[in-house]
C-alpha positions as a Python dict, from the first residue, in 0.01 Angstrom:
ca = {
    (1, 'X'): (0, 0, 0),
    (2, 'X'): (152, 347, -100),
    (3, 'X'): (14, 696, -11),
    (4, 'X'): (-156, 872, -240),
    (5, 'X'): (-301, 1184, -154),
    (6, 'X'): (-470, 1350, 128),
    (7, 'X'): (-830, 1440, 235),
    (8, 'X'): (-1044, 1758, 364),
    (9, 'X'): (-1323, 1769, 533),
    (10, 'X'): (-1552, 2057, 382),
    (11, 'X'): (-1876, 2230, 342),
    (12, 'X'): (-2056, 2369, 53),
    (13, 'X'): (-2194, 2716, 12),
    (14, 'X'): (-2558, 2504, 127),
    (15, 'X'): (-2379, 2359, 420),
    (16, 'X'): (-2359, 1991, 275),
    (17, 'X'): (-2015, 1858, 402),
    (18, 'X'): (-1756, 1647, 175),
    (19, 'X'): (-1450, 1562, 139),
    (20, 'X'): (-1220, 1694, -86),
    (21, 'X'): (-887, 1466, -172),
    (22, 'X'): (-590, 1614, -329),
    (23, 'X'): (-360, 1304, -519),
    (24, 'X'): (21, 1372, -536),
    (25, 'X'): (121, 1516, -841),
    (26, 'X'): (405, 1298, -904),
    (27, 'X'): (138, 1014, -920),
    (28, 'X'): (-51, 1212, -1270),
    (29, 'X'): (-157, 1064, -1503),
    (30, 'X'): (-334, 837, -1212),
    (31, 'X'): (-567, 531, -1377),
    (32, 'X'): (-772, 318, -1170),
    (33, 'X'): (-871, 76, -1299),
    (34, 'X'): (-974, -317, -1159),
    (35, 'X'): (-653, -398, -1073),
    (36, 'X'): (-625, -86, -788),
    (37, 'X'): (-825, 10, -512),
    (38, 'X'): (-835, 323, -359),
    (39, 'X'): (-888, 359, 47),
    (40, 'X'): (-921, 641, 236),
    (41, 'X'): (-810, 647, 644),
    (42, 'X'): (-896, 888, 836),
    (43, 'X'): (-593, 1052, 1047),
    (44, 'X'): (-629, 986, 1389),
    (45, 'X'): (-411, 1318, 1539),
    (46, 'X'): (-378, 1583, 1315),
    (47, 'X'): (-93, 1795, 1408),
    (48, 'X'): (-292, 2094, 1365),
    (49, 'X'): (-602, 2284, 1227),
    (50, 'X'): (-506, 2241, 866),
    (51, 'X'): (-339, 1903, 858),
    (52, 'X'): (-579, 1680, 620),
    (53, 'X'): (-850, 1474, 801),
    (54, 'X'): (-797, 1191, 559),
    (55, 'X'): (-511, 947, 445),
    (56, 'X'): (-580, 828, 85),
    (57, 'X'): (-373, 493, 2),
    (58, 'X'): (-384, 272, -341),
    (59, 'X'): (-335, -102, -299),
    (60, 'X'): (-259, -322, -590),
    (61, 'X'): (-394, -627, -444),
    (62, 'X'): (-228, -845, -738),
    (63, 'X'): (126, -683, -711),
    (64, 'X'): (100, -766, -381),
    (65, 'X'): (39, -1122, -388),
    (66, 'X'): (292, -1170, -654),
    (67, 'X'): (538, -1018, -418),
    (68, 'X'): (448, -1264, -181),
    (69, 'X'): (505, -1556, -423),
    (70, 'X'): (813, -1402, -461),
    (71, 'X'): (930, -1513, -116),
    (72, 'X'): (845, -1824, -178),
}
């Protein structure tokens, strides 16, 4: 699992909230497609008002268990 990105916690001019991710530009052109999922963690102790209230990871579940074959 690699980090991604990181997500706000916001409010729309009608006071609906969302959350608003920002992906790491070294990452661009991102695909997702079925072989990647992305998960979003929330961040347990922000460090201060404007630290992001979300973690966003991608997992390549297949990369993964080849690199466990690997060790094999």
């Amino acid at each position: 699992m690699t980090t991604c990105g990181a997500g706000w916690k916001k409010k729309d001019k009608n006071g609906n909230s969302y959350i608003s991710f920002s992906i790491d530009k070294a990452l661009l052109p991102f695909i997702i497609d079925d072989k990647k999922m992305l998960m979003a963690y929330p961040v347990k102790e922000k460090k201060s008002e404007n630290s992001p209230d979300f973690r966003l990871d991608v997992f390549c579940p297949e990369k993964q268990t080849q690199d466990n074959n690997d060790l094999l």
